[in-house]
DOTOR-275604 format. One record per residue (C-alpha): residue in three letters; y, z, x. Coordinates in steps of 0.25 Angstrom, whole numbers. Each point is the difference from the previous one (the first is absolute). Layout:
N
+------+-------+-------+-------+
: code :    c2 :    c3 :    c1 :
+------+-------+-------+-------+
:  ALA :     Y :     Z :     X :
...
+------+-------+-------+-------+
***
This chain:
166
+------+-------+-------+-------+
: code :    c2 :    c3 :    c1 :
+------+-------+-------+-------+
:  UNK :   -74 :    79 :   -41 :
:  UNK :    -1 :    -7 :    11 :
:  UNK :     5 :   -13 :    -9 :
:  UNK :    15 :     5 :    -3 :
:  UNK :     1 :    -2 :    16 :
:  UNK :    -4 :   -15 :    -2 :
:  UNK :     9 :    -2 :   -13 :
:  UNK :    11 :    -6 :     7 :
:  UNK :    -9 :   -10 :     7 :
:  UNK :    -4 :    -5 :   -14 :
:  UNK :    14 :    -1 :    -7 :
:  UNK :     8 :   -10 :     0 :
:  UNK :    12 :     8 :     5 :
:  UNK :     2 :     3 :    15 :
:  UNK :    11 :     8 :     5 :
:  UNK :     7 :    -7 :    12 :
:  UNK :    -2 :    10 :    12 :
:  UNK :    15 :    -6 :     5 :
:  UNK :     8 :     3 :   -11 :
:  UNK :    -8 :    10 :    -7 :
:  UNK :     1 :   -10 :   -14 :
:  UNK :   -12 :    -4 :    -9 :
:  UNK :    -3 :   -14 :     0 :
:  UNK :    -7 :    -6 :   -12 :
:  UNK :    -7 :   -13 :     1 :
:  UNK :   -12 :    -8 :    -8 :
:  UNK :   -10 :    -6 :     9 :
:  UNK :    -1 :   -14 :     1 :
:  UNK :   -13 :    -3 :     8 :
:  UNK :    -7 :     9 :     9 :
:  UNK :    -9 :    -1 :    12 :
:  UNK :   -13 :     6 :     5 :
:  UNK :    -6 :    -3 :    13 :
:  UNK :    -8 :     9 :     9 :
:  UNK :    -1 :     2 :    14 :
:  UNK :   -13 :     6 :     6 :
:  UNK :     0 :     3 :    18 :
:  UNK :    14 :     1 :     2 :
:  UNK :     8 :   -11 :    10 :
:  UNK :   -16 :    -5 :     3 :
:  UNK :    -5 :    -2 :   -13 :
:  UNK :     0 :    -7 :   -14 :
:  UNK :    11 :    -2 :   -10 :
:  UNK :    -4 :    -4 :   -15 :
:  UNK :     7 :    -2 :   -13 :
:  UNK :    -8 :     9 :    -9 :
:  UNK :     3 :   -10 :   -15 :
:  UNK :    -5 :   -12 :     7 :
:  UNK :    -2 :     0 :    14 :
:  UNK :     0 :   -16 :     1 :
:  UNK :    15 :     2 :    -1 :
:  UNK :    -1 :     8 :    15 :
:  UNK :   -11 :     3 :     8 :
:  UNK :     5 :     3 :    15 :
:  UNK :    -6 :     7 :    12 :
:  UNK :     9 :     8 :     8 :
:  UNK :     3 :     0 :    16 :
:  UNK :     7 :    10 :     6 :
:  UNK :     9 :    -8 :     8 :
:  UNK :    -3 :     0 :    16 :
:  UNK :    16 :     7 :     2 :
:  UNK :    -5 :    11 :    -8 :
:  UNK :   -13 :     2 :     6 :
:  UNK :   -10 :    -8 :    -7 :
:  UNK :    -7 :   -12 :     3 :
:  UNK :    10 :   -11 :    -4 :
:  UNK :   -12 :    -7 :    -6 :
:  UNK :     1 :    -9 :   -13 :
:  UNK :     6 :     7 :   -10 :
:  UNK :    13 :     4 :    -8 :
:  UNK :     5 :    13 :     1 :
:  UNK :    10 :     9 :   -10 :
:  UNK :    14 :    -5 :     6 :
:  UNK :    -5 :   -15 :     1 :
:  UNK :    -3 :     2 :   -18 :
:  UNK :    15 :     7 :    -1 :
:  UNK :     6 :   -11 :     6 :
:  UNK :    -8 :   -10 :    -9 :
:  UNK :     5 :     8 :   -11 :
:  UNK :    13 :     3 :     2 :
:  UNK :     3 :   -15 :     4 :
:  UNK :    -6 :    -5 :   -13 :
:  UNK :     7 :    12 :    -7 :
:  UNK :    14 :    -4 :     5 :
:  UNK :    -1 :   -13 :     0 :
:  UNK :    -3 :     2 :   -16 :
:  UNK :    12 :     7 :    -1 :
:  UNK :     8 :    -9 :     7 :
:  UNK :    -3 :   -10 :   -10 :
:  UNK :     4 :    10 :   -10 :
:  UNK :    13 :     4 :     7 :
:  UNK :     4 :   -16 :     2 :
:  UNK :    -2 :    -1 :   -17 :
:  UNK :     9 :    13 :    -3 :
:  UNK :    11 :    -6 :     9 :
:  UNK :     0 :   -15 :    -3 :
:  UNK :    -5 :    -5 :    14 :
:  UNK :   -11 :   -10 :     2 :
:  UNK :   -13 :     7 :     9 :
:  UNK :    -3 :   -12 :     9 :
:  UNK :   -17 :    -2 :    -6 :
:  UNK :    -3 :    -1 :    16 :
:  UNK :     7 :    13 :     1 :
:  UNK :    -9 :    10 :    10 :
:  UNK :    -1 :    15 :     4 :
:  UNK :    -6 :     5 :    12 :
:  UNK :    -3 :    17 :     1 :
:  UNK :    -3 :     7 :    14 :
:  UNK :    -4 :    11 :    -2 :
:  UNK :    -2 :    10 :    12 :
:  UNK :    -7 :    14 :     0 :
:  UNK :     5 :    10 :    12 :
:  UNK :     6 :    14 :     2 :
:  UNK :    12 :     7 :    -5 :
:  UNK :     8 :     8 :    11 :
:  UNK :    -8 :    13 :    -8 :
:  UNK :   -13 :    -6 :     2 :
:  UNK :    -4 :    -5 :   -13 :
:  UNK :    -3 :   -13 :    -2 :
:  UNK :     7 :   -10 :    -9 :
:  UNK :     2 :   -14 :    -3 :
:  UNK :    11 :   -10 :     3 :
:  UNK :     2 :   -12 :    -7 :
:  UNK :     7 :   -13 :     5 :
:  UNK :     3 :   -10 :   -14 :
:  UNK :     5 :   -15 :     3 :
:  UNK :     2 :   -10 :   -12 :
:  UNK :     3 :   -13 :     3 :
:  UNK :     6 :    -6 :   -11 :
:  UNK :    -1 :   -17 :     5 :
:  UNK :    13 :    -6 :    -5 :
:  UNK :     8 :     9 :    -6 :
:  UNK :    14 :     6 :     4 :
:  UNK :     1 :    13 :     8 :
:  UNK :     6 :     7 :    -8 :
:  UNK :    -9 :    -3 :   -13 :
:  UNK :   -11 :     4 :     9 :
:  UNK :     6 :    12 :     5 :
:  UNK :     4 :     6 :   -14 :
:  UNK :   -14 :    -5 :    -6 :
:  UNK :    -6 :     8 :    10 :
:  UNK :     8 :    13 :    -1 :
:  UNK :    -2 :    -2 :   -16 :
:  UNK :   -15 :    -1 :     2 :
:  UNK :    -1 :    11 :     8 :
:  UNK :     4 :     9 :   -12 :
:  UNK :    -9 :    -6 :    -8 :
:  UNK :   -14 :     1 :     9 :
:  UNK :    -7 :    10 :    -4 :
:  UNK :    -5 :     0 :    14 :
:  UNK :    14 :     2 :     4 :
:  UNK :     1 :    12 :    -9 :
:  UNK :   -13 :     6 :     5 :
:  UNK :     5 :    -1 :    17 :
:  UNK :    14 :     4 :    -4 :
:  UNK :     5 :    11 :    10 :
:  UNK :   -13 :     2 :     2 :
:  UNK :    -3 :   -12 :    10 :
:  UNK :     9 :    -9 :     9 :
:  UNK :     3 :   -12 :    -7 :
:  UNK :     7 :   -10 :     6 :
:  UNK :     2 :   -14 :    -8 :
:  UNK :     6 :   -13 :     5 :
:  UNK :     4 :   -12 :    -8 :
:  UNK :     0 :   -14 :     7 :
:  UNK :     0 :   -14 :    -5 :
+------+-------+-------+-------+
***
């Protein structure tokens, strides 16, 4: 019984909780990491944990020991730099503009409190496209912020703000 509550988990299909729509989709690559102690412990990929193997420190503005260490906001902005920096270059290929190859995206990524008392993230995206015009940077940007999937994942959900500079 207890499995027909976890069949939407295991589908393929999710219903967008925005729009109320189903959304179908086929995986293309999935990743498996666990973490073990919270802000002060260990986080492992679980298929080969070679590919990431870190150790976890709550950061000292939080409350922890600011020791050596990553901790979870440090990884999302890894992931969602790489991420849009990935879909940039596909962005720059749909519209027929050249992705400078020394082209760079920096994520801050700030935890704090919402004005109810929950606590959220903020996020701060800066691609410096080296060489390239204004404009072409600014509509590779906006392009590539519909393609991220990080994008779609913080959208109204978290502040994103996003600035293109050459």
């Amino acid at each position: 019984m207890s499995f027909n509550l976890f069949r939407p988990l295991l589908s393929s299909r999710a219903v967008n909780s925005l729009s109320g729509s189903i959304r179908t989709y086929s995986v293309l690559y999935t990743a498996r990491c666990t973490s073990t102690g919270g802000r002060d412990g260990q986080a492992k990929c679980d298929d080969n944990p070679s590919h990431l193997n870190v150790k976890l420190t709550k950061p000292k503005e939080l409350g922890g020991s600011g020791g050596d260490g990553t901790n979870p906001e440090e990884l999302f902005a890894a992931g969602y730099s790489a991420c849009f920096l990935g879909a940039m270059g596909l962005a720059a290929k749909n519209l027929k503009k050249n992705l400078p190859s020394s082209t760079t995206v920096s994520a801050a990524v700030s935890i704090g409190k919402h004005t109810n008392g929950n606590l959220g993230l903020k996020v701060d995206l800066t691609a410096k496209l080296p060489g390239a015009s204004q404009a072409d940077a600014d509509a590779i940007v906006k392009a590539a912020h519909q393609i991220c999937p990080y994008s779609h994942a913080t959208r109204n959900n978290v502040d994103v703000a996003i600035k293109a500079t050459t």
